[in-house]
LOKE-441697 format. One record per residue (C-alpha): x, z, y. Coordinates in Angstrom, 2 decimals. Each point is the difference from the previous one (the first is absolute). Example, Ala and Ser with C-alpha at 12.3 -4.5 7.8 and 13.67 -1.06 7.14 Angstrom:
atom u->12.30; w->7.80; v->-4.50
atom u->1.37; w->-0.66; v->3.44
***
This chain:
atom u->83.22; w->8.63; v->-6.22
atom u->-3.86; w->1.08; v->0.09
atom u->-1.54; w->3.15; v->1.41
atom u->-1.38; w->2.14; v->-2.33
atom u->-2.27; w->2.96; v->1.30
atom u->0.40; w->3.42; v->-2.64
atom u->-1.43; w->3.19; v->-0.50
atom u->2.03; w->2.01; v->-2.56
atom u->0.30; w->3.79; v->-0.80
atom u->3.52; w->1.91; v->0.32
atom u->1.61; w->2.44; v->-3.10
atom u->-1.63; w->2.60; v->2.33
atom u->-3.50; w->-1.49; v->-0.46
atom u->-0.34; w->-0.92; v->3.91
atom u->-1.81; w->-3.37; v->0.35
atom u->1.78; w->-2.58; v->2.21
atom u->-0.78; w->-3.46; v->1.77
atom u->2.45; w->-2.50; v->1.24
atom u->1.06; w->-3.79; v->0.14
atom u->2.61; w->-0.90; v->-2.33
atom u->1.54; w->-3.77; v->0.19
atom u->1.06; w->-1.41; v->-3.54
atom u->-0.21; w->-3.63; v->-2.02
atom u->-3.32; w->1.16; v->-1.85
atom u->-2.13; w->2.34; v->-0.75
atom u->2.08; w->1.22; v->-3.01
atom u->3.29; w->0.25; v->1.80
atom u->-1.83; w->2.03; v->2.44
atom u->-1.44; w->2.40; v->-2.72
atom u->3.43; w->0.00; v->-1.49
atom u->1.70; w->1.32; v->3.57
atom u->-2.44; w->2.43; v->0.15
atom u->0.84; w->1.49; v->-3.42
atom u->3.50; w->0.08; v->0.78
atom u->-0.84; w->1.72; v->3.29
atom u->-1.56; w->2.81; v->-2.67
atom u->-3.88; w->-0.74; v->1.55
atom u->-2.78; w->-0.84; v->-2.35
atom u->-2.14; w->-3.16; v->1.47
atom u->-3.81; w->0.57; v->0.05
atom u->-0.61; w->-2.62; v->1.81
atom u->1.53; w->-3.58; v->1.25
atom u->-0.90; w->-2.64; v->2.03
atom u->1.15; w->-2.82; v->2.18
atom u->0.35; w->0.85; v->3.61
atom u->-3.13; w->-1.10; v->1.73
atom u->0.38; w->2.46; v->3.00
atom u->-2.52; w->2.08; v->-1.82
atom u->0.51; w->3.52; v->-0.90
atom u->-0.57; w->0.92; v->-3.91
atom u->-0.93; w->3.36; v->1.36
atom u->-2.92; w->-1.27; v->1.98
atom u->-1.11; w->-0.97; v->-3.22
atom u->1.40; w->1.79; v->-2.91
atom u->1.15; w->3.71; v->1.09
atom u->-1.92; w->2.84; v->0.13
atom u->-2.45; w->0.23; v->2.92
atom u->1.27; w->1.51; v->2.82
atom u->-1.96; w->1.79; v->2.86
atom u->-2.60; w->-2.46; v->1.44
atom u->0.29; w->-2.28; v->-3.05
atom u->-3.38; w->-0.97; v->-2.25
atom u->0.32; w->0.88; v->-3.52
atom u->0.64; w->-3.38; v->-2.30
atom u->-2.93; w->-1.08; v->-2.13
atom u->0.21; w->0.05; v->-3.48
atom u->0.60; w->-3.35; v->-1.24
atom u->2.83; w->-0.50; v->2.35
atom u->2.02; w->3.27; v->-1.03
atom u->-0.57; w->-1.18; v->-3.78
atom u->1.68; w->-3.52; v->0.85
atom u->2.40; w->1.95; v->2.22
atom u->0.64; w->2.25; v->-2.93
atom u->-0.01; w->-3.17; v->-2.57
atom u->3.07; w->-1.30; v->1.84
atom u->1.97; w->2.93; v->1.05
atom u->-0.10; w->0.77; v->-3.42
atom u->1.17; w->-3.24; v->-0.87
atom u->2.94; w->-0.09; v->2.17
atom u->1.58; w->2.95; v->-0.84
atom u->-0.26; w->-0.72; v->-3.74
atom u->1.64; w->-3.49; v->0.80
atom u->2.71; w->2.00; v->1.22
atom u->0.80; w->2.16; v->-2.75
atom u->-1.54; w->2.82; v->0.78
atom u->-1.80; w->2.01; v->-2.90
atom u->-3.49; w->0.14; v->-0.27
atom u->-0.43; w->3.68; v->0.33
atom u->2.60; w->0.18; v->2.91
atom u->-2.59; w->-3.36; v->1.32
atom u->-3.19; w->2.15; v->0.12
atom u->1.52; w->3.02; v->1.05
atom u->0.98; w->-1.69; v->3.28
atom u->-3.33; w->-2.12; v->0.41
atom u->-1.76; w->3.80; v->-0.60
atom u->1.84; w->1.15; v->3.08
atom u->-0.13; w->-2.77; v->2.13
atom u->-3.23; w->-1.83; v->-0.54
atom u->-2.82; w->0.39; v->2.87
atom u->-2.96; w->0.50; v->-2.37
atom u->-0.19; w->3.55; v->-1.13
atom u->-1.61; w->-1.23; v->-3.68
atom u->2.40; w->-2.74; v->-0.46
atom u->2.47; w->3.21; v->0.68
atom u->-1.51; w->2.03; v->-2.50
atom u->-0.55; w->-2.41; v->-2.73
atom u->3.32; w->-1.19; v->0.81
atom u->1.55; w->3.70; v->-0.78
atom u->-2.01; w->0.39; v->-2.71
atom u->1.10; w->-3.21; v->-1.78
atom u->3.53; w->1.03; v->0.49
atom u->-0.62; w->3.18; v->-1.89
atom u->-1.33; w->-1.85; v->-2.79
atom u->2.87; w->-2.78; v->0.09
atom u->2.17; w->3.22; v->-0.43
atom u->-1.56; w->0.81; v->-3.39
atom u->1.07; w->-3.30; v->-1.28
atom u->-3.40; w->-1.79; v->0.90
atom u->0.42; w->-3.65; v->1.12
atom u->-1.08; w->-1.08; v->3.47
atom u->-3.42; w->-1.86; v->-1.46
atom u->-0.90; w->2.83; v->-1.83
atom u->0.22; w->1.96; v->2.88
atom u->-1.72; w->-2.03; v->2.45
atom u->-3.24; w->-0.45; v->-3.08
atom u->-0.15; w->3.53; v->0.72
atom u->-1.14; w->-0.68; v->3.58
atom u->-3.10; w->-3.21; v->-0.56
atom u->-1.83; w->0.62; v->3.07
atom u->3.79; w->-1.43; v->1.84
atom u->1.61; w->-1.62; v->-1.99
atom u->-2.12; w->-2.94; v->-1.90
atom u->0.31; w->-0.78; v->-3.80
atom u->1.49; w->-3.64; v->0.98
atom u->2.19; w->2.47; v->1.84
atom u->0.95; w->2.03; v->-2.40
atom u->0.37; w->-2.93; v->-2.88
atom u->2.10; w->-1.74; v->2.67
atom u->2.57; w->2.79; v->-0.08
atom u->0.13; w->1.02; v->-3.74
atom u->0.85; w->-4.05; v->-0.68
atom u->2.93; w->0.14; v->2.44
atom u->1.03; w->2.86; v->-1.47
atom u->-0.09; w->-1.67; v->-3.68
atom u->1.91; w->-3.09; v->1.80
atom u->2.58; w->2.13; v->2.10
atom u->-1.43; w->-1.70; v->3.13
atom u->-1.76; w->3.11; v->1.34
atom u->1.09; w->-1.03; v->3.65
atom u->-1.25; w->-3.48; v->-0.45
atom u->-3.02; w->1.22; v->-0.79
atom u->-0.63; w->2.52; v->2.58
atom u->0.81; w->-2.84; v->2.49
atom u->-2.52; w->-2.19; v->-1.93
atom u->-2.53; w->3.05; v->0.40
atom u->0.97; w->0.38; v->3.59
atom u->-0.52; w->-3.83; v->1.27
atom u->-3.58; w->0.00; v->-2.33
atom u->-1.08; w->3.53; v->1.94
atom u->0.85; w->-1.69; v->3.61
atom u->-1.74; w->-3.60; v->-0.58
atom u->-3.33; w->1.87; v->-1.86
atom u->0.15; w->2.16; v->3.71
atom u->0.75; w->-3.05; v->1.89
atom u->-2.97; w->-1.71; v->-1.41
atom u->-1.93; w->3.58; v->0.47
atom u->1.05; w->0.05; v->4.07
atom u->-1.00; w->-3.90; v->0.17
atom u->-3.72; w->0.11; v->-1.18
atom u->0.04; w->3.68; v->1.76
atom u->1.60; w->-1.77; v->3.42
atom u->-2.07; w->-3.25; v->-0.50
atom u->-3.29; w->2.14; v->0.01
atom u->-0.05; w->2.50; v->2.79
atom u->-1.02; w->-2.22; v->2.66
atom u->-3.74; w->-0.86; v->-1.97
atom u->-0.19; w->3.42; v->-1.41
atom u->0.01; w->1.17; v->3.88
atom u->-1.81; w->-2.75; v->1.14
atom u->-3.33; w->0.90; v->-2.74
atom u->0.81; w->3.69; v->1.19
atom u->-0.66; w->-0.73; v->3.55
atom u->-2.52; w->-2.30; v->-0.85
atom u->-1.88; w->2.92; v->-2.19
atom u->0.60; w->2.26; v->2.84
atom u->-1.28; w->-2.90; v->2.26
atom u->-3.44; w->-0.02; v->-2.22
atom u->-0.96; w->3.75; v->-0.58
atom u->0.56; w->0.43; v->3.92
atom u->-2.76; w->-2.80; v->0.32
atom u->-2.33; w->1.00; v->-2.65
atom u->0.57; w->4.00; v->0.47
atom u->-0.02; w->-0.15; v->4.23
atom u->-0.79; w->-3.07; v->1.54
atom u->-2.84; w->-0.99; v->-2.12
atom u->-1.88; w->3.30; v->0.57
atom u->0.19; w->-0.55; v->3.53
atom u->-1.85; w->-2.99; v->-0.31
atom u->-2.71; w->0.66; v->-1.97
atom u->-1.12; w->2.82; v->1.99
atom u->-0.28; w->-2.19; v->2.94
atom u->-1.94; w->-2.50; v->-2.71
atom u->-2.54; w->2.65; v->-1.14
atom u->-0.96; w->1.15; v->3.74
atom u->-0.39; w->-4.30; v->0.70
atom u->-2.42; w->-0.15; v->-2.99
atom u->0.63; w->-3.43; v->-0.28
atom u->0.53; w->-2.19; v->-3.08
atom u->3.42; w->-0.32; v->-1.11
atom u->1.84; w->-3.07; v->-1.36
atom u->0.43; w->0.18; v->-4.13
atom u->3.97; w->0.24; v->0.56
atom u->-0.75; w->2.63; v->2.50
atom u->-2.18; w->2.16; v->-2.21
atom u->2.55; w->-0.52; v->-2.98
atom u->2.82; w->1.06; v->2.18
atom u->-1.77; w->3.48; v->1.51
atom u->-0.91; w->0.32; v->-4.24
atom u->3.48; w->0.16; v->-0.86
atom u->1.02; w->2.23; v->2.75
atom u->-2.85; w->2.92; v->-0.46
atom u->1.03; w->0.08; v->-3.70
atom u->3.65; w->0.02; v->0.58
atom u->-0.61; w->2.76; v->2.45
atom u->-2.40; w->2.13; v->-2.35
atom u->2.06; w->-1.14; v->-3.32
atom u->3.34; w->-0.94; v->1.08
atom u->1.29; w->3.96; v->-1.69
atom u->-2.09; w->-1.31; v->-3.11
atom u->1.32; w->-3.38; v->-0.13
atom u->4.38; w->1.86; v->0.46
atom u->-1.23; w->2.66; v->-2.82
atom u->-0.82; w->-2.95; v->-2.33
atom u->3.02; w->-1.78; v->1.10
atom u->2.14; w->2.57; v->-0.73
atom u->-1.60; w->1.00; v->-3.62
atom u->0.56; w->-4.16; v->-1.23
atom u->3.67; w->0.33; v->1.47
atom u->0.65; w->2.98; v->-2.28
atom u->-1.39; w->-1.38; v->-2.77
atom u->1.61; w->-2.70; v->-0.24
atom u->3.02; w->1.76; v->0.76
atom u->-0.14; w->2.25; v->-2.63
atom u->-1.18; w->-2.76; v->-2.72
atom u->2.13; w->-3.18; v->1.13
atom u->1.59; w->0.18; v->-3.25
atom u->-2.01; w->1.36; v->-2.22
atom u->-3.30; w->-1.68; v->1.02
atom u->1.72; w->-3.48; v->-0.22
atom u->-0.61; w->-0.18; v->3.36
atom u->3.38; w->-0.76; v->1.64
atom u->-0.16; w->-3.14; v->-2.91
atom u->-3.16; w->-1.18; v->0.89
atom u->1.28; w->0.45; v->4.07
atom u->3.36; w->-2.03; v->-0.70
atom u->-1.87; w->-2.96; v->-2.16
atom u->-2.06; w->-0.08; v->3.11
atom u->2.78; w->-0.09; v->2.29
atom u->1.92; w->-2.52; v->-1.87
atom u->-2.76; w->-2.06; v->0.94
atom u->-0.73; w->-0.11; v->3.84
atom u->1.67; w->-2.72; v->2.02
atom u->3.29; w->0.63; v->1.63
atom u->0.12; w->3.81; v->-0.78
atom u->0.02; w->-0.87; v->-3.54
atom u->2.93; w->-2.41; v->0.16
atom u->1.91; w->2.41; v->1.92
atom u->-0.83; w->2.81; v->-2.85
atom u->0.90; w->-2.41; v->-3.29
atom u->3.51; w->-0.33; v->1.70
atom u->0.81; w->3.09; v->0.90
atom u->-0.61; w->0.66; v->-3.64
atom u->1.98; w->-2.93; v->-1.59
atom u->2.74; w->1.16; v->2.59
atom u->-0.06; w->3.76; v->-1.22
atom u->0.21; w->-1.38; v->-3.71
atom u->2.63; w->-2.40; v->0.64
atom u->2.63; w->2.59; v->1.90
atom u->-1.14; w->2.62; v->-2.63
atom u->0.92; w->-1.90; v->-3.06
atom u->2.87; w->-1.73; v->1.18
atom u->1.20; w->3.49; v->0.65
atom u->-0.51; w->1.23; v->-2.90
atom u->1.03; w->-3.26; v->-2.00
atom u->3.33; w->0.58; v->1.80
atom u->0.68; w->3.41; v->-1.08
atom u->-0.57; w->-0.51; v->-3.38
atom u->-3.85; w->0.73; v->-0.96
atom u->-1.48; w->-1.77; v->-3.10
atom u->-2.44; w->-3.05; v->1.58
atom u->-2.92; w->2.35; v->-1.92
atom u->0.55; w->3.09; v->1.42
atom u->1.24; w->-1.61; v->3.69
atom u->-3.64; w->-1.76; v->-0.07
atom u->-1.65; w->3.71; v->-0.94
atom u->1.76; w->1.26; v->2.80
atom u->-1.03; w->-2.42; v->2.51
atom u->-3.54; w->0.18; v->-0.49
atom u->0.46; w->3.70; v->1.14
atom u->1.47; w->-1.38; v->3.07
atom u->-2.98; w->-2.17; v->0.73
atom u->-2.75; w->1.04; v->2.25
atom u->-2.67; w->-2.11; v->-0.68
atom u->-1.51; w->0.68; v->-3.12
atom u->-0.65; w->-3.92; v->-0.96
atom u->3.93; w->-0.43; v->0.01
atom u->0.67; w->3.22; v->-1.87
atom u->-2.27; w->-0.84; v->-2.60
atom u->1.25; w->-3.38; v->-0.47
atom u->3.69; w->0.70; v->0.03
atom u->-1.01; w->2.40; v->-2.93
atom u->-1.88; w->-2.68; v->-1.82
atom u->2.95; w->-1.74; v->-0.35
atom u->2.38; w->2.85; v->-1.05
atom u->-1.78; w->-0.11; v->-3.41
atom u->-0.30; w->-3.95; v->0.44
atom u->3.91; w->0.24; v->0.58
atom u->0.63; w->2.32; v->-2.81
atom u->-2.45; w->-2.41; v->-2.15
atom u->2.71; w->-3.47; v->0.64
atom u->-1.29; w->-1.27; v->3.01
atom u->1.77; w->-0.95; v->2.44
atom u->-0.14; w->1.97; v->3.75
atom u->-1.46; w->-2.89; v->1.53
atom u->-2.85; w->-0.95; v->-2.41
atom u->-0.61; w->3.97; v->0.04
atom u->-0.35; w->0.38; v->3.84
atom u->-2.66; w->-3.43; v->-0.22
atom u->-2.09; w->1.47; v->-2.19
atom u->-1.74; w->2.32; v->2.98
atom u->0.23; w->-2.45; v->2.37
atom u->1.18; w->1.78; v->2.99
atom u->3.30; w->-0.70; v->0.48
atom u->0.67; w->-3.43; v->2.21
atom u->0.78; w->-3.02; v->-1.48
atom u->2.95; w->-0.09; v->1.39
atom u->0.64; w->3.58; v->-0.92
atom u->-0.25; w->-0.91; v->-3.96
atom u->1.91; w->-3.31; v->0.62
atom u->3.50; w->1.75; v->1.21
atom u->-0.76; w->2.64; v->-2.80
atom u->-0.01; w->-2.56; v->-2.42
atom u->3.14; w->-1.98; v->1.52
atom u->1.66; w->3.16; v->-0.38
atom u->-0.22; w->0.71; v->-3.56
atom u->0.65; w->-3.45; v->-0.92
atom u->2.94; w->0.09; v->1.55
atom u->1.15; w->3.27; v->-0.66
atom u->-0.52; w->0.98; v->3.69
atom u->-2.72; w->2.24; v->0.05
atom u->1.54; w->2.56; v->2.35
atom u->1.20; w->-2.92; v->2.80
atom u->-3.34; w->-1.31; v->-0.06
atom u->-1.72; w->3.20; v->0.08
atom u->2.30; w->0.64; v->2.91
atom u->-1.18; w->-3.33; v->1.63
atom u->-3.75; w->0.54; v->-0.58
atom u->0.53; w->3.38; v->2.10
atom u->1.88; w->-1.57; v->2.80
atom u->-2.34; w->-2.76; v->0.29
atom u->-3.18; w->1.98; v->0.01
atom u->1.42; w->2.19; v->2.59
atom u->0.10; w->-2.74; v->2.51
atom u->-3.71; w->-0.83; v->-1.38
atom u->-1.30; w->3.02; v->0.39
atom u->1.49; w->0.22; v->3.56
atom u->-2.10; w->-3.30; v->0.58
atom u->-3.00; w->1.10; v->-1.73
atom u->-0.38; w->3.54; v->1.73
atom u->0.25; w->-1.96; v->3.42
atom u->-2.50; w->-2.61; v->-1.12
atom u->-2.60; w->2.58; v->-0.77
atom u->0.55; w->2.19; v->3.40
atom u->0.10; w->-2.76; v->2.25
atom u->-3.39; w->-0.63; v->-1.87
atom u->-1.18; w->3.19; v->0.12
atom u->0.47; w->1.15; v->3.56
atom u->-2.29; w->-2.59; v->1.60
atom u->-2.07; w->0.14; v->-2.36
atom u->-0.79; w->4.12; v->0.37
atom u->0.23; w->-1.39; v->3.85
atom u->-3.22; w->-2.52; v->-0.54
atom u->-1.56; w->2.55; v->-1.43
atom u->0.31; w->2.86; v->1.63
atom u->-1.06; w->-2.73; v->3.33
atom u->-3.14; w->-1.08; v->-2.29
atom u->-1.26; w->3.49; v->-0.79
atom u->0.75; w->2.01; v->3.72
atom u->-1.38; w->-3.41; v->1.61
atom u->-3.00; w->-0.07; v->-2.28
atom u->-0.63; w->3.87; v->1.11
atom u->0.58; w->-0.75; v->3.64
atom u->-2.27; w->-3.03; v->0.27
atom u->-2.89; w->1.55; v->-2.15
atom u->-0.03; w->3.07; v->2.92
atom u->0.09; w->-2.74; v->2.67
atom u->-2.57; w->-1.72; v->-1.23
atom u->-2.25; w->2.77; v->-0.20
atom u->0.79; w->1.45; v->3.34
atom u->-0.54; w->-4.50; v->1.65
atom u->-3.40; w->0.64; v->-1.91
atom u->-0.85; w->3.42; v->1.43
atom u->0.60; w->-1.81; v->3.41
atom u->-2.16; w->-3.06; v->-0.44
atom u->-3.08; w->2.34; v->-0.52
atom u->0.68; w->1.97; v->2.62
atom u->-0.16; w->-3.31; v->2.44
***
């Protein structure tokens, strides 16, 4: 018998946690029906409490993020419709119980329309800015199969790798980003304080100065007299291209770039092919039309090279061609990417080895972010070294000069 670890909510809408021992994770659904409680959630026993995670934040508790209490809401939502339990009656539940107050709302409001005799992807279209149009496209073709469970489940797994991979680049980064943050720190200190300091004590010597000591005191009396200049302009470029990353092209012209740097652009290309792998195998699964699953995973892209190849060859695909000879037209995806691809079709496996391309790029990309950070830290170490050394020693110089005269 296996330990099973449940939060479910009574006939009198009170939400309760507990470890229930059963075969598997259906018989222990099952018992819990028959005990008249509705499961929201169910796990194996790992000595962790689902409400340190899941319930509604108690006193002293952070608020979840967002992308968590969609996955959260993904697979609650899942398990209760694997158990029988009506849609409506599904959302009404996750709109009392869910810890993000939008999730709640959109959650009540989707019931309302379910009500009316809306379907659950029609509903959740009505909501883009949470729930995607893979998303939504994902539900309406279990709902055509009768798999609408499967599906949410299918949703739910996609939502927590894409965050994995989010947390691993995020996780894999903060040391350098703090590192060039001290190191910035380190360098308007020098140039806005220390430097100063010095060439008062220069000017009053009236001696000659060294070439690296005269550049040095250059950069500091304009950083000093300009630096407000210099964060004003700064500031203007980052809003701009904010505001025209899209529409300027240049977010496409960034992630062509991007694609090619060493390291950092190997990491990038598979994330992508990742992303498009779980995405279409998803939506393969469920039912979606190889045209309109390859539309739909170019919106889950993020770099614009991939999107705009993986639409390429949705007309290539609708043309005759084959997914494989589609995808090598742009040249971006692997070779060993468009290889499995091609196995699969041939073979009538397209979904197994879509599912294989995803598993094995996730232990790639696992290598390839910790190639490029164990590159990248000593590297922002050397020179952040070169550039505070090359301030130091062009001050010390000047000062060893100043003394021979004065001997």
């Amino acid at each position: 018998m296996a330990r099973f670890r449940y939060r479910a909510v009574g006939n009198d809408g009170a939400v309760s946690e507990d470890v229930i021992e059963a075969s598997d994770r259906a018989a222990a659904i099952a018992e819990l029906r028959k005990a008249e409680r509705l499961p929201v959630e169910i796990a194996p026993d790992c000595g962790v409490s689902l409400d340190a995670k899941t319930i509604r934040p108690r006193l002293g508790t952070r608020r979840t993020t967002g992308r968590n209490a969609q996955v959260r809401f993904t697979r609650e939502l899942a398990t209760m419709i694997g158990a029988d339990v009506s849609v409506d009656r599904a959302l009404e539940v996750l709109a009392q119980t869910t810890s993000d107050a939008a999730l709640a709302a959109v959650a009540g409001a989707m019931r309302r329309r379910v009500r009316e005799g809306q379907s659950l992807a029609q509903t959740a279209a009505d909501h883009p800015a949470i729930f995607s149009p893979f998303y939504c496209a994902t539900l309406r073709a279990g709902e055509a199969g009768g798999r609408l469970a499967e599906a949410l489940a299918s949703l739910a797994r996609y939502q927590e790798r894409m965050n994995q991979l989010v947390n691993t680049v995020q996780s894999a980064l903060i040391y350098p980003t703090l590192l060039a943050l001290a190191a910035l720190v380190s360098l308007v200190v020098l140039l806005v304080y220390v430097v100063p300091q010095f060439d008062q004590l220069f000017r009053e010597a009236a001696a000659p100065l060294p070439r690296g000591t005269r550049a040095v005191v250059g950069v500091s009396q304009f950083v000093v007299d300009y630096g407000w200049l210099v964060l004003l302009i700064a500031l203007g470029l980052w809003l701009y291209v904010r505001l025209n990353w899209r529409r300027a092209g240049i977010g496409r012209r960034f992630d062509r770039m991007v694609l090619r740097w060493p390291l950092f652009g190997d990491v990038v290309r598979r994330l992508e092919t990742e992303r498009f792998a779980y995405a279409l195998a998803a939506l393969l699964r469920n039912g979606v039309l190889l045209h309109e699953a390859l539309a739909l995973a170019a919106d889950a892209a993020r770099n614009a090279v991939f999107a705009n190849t993986i639409r390429r060859s949705t007309e290539a695909v609708k043309g005759g061609a084959t997914l494989a000879a589609a995808l090598a037209q742009g040249r971006t995806f692997p070779t060993v990417a468009l290889e499995l691809v091609r196995v699969g079709e041939e073979g009538g496996r397209l979904v197994e080895m879509l599912d294989r391309l995803a598993v094995s790029n996730a232990a790639e990309v696992e290598t390839a972010i910790k190639r490029f950070v164990a590159i990248l830290e000593p590297s922002l170490i050397v020179v952040i070294g070169v550039v505070v050394g090359a301030i130091i020693l062009s001050l010390v110089s000047a000062i060893a000069g100043i003394n021979a005269l004065a001997f």
